[in-house]
C-alpha positions as CSV (number, residue, x, y, z in Angstrom):
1,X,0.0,0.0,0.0
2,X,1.4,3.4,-0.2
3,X,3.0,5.6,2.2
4,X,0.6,7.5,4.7
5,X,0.4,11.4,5.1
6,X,-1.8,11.6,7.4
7,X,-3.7,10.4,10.5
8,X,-6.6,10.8,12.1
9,X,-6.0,11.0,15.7
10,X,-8.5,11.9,19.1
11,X,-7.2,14.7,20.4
12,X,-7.6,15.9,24.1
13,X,-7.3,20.1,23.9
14,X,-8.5,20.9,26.8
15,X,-9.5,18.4,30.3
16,X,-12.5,17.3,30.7
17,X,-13.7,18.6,27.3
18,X,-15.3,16.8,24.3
19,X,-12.2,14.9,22.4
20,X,-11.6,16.1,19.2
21,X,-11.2,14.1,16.0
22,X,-8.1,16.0,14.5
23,X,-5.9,14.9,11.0
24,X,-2.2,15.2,12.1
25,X,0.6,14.7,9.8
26,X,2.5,11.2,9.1
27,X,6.2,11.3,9.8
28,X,8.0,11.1,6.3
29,X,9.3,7.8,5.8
30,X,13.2,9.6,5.4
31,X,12.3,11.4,9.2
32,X,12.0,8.4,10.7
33,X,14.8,7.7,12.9
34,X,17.0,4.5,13.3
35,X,15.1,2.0,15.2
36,X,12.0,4.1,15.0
37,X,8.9,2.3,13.4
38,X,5.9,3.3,11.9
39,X,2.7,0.9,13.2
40,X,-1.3,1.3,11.5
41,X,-3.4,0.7,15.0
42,X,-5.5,-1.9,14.6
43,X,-6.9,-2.1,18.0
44,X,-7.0,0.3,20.5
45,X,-8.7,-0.7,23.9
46,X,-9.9,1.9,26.6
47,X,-8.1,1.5,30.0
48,X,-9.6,3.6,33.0
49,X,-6.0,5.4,33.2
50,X,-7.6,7.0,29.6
51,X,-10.5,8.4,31.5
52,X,-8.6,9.8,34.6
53,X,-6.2,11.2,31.6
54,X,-9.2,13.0,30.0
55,X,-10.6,14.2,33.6
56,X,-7.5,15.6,34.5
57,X,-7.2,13.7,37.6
58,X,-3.6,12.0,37.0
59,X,-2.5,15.7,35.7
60,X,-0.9,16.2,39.3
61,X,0.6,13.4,39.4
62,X,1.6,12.9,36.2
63,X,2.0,16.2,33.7
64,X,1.1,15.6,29.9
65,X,1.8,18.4,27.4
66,X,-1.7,19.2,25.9
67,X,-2.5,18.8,23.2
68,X,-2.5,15.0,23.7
69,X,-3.2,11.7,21.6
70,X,-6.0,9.7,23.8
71,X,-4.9,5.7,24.2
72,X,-1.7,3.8,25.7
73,X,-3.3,0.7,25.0
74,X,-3.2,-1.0,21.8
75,X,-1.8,-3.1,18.7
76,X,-0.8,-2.6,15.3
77,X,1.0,-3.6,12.1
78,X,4.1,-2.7,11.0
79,X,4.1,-0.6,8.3
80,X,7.8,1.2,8.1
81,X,10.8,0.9,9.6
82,X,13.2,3.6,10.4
83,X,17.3,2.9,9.6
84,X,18.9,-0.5,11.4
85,X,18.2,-4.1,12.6
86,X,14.5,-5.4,12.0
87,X,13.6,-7.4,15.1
88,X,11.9,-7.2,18.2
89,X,13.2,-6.6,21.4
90,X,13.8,-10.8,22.5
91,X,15.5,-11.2,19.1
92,X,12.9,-12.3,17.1
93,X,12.9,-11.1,13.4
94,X,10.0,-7.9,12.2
95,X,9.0,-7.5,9.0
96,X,6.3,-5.2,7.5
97,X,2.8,-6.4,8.0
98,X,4.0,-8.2,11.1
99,X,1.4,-7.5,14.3
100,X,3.0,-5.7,16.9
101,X,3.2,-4.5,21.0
102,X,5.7,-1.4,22.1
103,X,6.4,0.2,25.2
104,X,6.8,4.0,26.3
105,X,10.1,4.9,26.3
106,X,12.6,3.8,28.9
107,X,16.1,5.8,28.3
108,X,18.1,2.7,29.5
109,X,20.6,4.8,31.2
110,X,19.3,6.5,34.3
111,X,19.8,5.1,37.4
112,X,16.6,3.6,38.1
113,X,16.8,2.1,34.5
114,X,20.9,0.6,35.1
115,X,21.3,0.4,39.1
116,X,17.4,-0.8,40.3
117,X,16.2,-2.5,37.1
118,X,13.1,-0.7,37.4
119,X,12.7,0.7,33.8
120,X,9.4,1.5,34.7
121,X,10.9,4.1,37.3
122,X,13.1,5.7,34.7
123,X,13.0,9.6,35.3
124,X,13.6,10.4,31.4
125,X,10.4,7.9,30.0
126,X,8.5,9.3,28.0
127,X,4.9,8.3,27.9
128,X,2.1,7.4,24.5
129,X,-1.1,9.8,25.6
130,X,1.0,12.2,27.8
131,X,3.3,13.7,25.1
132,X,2.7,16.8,22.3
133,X,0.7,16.0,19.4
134,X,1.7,19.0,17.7
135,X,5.5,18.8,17.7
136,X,7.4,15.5,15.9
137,X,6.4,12.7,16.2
138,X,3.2,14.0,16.0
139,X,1.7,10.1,16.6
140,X,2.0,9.5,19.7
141,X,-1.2,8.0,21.5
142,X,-3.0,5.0,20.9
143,X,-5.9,6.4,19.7
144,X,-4.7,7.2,16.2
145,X,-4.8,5.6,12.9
146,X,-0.9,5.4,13.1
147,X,1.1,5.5,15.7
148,X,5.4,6.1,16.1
149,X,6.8,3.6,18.1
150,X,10.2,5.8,19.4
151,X,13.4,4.1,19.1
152,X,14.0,3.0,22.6
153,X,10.7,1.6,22.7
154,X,10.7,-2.2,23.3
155,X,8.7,-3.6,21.1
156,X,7.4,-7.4,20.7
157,X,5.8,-9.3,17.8
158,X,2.1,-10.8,18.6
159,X,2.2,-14.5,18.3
160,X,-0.2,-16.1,15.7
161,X,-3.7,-17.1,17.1
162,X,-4.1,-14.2,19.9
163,X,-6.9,-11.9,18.5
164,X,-6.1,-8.5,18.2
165,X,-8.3,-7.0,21.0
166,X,-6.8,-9.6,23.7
167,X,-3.5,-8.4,22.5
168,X,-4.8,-5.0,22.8
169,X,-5.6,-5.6,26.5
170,X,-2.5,-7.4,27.1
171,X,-0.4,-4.3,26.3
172,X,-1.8,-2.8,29.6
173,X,-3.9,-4.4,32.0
174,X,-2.6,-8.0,31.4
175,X,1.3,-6.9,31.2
176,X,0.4,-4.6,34.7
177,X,-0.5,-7.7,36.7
178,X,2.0,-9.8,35.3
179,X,4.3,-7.0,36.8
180,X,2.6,-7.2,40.3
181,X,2.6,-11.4,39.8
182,X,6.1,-10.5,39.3
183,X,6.2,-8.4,42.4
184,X,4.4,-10.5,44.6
185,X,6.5,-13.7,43.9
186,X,5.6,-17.4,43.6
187,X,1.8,-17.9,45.3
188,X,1.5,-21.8,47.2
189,X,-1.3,-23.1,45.9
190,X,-2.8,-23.6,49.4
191,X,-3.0,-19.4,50.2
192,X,-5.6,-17.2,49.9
193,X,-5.8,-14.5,47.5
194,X,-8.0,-11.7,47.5
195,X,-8.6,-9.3,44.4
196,X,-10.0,-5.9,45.2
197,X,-12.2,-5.3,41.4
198,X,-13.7,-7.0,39.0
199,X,-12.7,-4.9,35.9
200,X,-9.8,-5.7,33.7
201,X,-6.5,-6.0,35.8
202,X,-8.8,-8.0,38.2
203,X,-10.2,-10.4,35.5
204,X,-6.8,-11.0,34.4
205,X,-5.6,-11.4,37.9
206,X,-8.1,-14.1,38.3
207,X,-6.8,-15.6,35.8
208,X,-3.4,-15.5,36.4
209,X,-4.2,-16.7,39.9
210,X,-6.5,-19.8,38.6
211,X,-3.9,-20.9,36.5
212,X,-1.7,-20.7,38.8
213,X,-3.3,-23.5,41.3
214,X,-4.8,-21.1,43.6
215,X,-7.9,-22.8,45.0
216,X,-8.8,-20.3,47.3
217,X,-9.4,-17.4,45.4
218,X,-11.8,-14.6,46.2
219,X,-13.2,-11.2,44.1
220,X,-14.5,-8.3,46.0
221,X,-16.3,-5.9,43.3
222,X,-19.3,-5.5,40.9
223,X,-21.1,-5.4,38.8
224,X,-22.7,-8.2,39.0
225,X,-22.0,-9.1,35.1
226,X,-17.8,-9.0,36.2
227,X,-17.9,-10.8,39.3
228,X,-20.0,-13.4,37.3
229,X,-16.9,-13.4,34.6
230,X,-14.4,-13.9,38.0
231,X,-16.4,-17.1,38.8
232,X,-16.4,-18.5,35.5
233,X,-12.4,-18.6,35.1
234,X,-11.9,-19.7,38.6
235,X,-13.1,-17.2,41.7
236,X,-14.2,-19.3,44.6
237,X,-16.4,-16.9,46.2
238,X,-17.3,-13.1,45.3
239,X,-18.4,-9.8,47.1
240,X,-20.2,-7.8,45.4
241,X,-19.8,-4.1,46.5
242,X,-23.5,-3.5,45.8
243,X,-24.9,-5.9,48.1
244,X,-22.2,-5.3,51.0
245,X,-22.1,-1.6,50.7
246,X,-20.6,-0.5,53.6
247,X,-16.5,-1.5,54.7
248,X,-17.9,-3.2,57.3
249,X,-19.7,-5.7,55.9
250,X,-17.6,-6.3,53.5
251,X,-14.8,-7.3,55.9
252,X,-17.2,-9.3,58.3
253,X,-18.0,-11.2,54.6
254,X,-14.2,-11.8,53.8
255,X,-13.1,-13.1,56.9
256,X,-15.9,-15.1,57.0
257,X,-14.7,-16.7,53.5
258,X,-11.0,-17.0,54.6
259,X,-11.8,-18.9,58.4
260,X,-11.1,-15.5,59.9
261,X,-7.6,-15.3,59.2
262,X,-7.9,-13.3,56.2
263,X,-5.6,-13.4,53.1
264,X,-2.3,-14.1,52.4
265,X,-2.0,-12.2,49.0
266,X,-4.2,-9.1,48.4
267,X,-4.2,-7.2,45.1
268,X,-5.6,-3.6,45.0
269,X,-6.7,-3.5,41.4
270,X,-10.2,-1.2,41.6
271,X,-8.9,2.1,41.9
272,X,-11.6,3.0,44.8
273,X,-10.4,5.7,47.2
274,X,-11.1,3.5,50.2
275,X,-10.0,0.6,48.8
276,X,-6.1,0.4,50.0
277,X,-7.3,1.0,53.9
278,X,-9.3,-1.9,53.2
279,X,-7.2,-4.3,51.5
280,X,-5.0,-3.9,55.1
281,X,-7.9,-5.1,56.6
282,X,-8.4,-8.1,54.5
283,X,-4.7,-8.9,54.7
284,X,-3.7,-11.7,57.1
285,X,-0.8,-11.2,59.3
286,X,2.6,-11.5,57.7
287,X,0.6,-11.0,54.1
288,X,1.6,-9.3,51.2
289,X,-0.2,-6.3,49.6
290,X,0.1,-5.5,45.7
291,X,-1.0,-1.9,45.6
292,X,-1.9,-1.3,41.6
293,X,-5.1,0.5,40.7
294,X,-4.5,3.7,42.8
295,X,-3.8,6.5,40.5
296,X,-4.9,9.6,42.5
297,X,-8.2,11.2,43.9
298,X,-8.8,11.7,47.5
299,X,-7.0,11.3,50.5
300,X,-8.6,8.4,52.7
301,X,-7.5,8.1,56.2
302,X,-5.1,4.5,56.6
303,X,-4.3,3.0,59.9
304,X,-0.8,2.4,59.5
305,X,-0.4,0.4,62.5
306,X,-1.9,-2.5,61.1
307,X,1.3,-2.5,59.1
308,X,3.4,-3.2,61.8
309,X,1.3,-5.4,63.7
310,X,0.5,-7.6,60.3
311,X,4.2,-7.4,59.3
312,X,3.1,-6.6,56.1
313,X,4.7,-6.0,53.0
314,X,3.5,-3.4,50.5
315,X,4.1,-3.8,47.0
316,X,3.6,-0.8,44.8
317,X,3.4,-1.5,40.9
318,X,3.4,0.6,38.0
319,X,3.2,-0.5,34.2
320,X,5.9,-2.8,33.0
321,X,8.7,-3.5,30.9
322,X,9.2,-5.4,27.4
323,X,9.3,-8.6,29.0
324,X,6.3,-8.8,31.0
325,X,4.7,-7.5,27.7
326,X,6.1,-10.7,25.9
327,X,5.4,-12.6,29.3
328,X,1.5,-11.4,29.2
329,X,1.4,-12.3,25.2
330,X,2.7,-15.8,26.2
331,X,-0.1,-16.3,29.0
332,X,-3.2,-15.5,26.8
333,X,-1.4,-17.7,23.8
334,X,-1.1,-20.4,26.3
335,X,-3.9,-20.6,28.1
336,X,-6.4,-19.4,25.6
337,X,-8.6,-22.4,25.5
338,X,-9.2,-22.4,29.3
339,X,-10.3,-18.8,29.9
340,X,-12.4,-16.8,27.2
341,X,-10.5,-13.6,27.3
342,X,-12.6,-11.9,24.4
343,X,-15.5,-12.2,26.8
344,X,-14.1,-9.4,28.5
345,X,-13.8,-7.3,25.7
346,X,-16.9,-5.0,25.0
347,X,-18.8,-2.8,22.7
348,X,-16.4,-1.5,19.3
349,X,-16.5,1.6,18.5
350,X,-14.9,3.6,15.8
351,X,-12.8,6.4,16.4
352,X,-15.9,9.2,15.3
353,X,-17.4,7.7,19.0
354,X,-14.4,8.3,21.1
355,X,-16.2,10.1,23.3
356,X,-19.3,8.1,23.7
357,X,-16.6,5.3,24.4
358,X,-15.3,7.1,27.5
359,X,-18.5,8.3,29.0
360,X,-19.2,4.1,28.8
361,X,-16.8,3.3,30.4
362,X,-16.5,6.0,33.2
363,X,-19.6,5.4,33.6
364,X,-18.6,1.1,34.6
365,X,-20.9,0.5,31.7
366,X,-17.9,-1.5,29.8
367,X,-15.1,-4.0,31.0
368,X,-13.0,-3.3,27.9
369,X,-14.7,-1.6,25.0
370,X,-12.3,-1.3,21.8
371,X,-11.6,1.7,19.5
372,X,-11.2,1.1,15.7
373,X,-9.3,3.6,14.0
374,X,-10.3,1.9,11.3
375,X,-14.0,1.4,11.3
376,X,-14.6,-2.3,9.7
377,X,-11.6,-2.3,8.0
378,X,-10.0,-3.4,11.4
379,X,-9.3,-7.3,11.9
């Protein structure tokens, strides 16, 4: 096909304001830099870090450089590459047309990056949907019909037989909770677990759990329609936050389900103020806490003495690196036929309905609704 010169791309001008549908210009196939690529988005799924990008709410925490590209989350096909070697970032080989998952940019040589091995901490990344649409590379968000994957981006090829929306949701939520699975180290299969939400990073959690032997496994979240997904691939008991309302109850529930010890593994994945203070409480003593979904909003009061008395240990996690992306591509290749990951995935939109896309799923009315940049034309 011939060489693109343009993109349409949703555009966030302004927080909290409608998303704009903008045409931005393709990088010249002589601009693009060694190692750089050039990648037609096939799929773009709608993470809640998308929404809270939109509202504003991670701006503190997190500064993006309006105007913005929506969209972090997605897969595409390679359609250019920029000068030097053509393969991925475990050595395999890229061609064009080949489907494809990249990182944000990690600058390899910071401290965090060299010293800690936490890329993820690197204080030079640069970040898809928080970066300057109007200055080169121009395509840099996931919402786009192209996208530029930098050079220091990792990237890794889609295996044949994942769809392209479970690899969609892999490049975020599923390669996030690999990181905390990471975090959290090996789980017996005789402990308790205890996943705080029922959306994507907890669906995958469950599943990651499941397959890893854990019996006693339960899901603390809603609506009804998720927590019904937890059960099917492998949640032992749920609570649902619509019928147990209050903290209260919802403790007396869990303890009740765990012999009144509580749990020996808790992940925060809901993103619920309150939802941290209350994990502690679920937590059994000498437990370990994966704290994920928090992004920012409100204060909430903590009793950190439970943290002493429980021993605990708190496990933050944030994003991931190239190889729990090829890590969380590996899990849905392998275990495809056991848990029915496009069940998860929602209503498609095309890109024209971005915004009626994020209202959706603000308003918990999707799990994982998909954008198509394409329309139809999309696999």
């Amino acid at each position: 096909m011939s060489y693109p010169k343009t993109s349409r791309a949703a555009v966030v001008a302004t927080y909290g304001e409608p998303i704009e549908i903008r045409e931005l210009p393709v990088p010249a196939e002589h601009e693009l830099e060694p190692g750089a690529l050039l990648v037609r988005v096939d799929v773009a799924s709608i993470c809640g870090s998308d929404v809270h990008q939109w509202d504003g709410l991670v701006q503190a925490l997190v500064p993006a450089s309006l105007p913005i590209i929506l969209g972090h989350e997605m897969m595409g096909t390679v359609v250019a590459f920029g000068p030097g070697p053509r393969e991925d970032s475990i050595g395999q080989p890229l061609a064009e047309g080949d489907r494809l998952l990249w990182t944000h940019v990690y600058c390899g040589q910071c401290y965090e990056c060299r010293v800690k091995h936490m890329p993820t901490m690197c204080r030079r990344k640069k970040q898809y949907m928080r970066t300057n649409c109007e200055r080169f590379p121009y395509l840099v968000g996931g919402f786009a019909q192209y996208c530029y994957v930098f050079p220091p981006s990792g990237r890794v090829r889609i295996p044949d037989g994942v769809p392209d929306g479970v690899a969609s949701a892999a490049s975020c939520a599923l390669r996030t909770i690999i990181h905390a699975f990471d975090r959290v180290g090996r789980i017996e299969p005789h402990e308790r677990v205890v996943i705080q939400g029922a959306g994507p990073l907890g669906l995958f959690a469950v599943a990651m759990a499941a397959d890893a032997g854990v019996r006693d496994l339960v899901v603390v979240g809603g609506p009804a329609p998720r927590l019904a997904l937890a059960q099917r691939w492998g949640a032992r008991a749920v609570v649902s936050v619509d019928e147990l309302p209050t903290a209260e109850g919802r403790l007396a529930r869990v303890r009740e389900l765990t012999d009144g010890t509580g749990a020996d593994v808790v992940f925060e994945l809901s993103g619920a103020p309150y939802a941290f203070a209350e994990g502690l409480d679920f937590l059994r003593p000498g437990g370990r806490y994966a704290v994920v979904g928090q992004l920012g909003g409100p204060l909430t009061p903590v009793q950190a003495a439970l943290i002493v008395r429980k021993q605990a240990t708190i496990l933050g996690v944030q994003s991931a690196d190239i190889g729990q992306f090829w890590k969380a591509l590996e899990f849905v290749r392998r275990t495809g036929d056991r848990f029915d990951f496009e069940a998860m995935l929602t209503t498609r939109y095309p890109l024209a309905r971005i915004n009626e896309a994020i209202q959706s799923m603000r308003a918990f009315r999707e799990i994982k609704p998909l954008v198509l940049p394409w329309g139809e034309e999309a696999r």
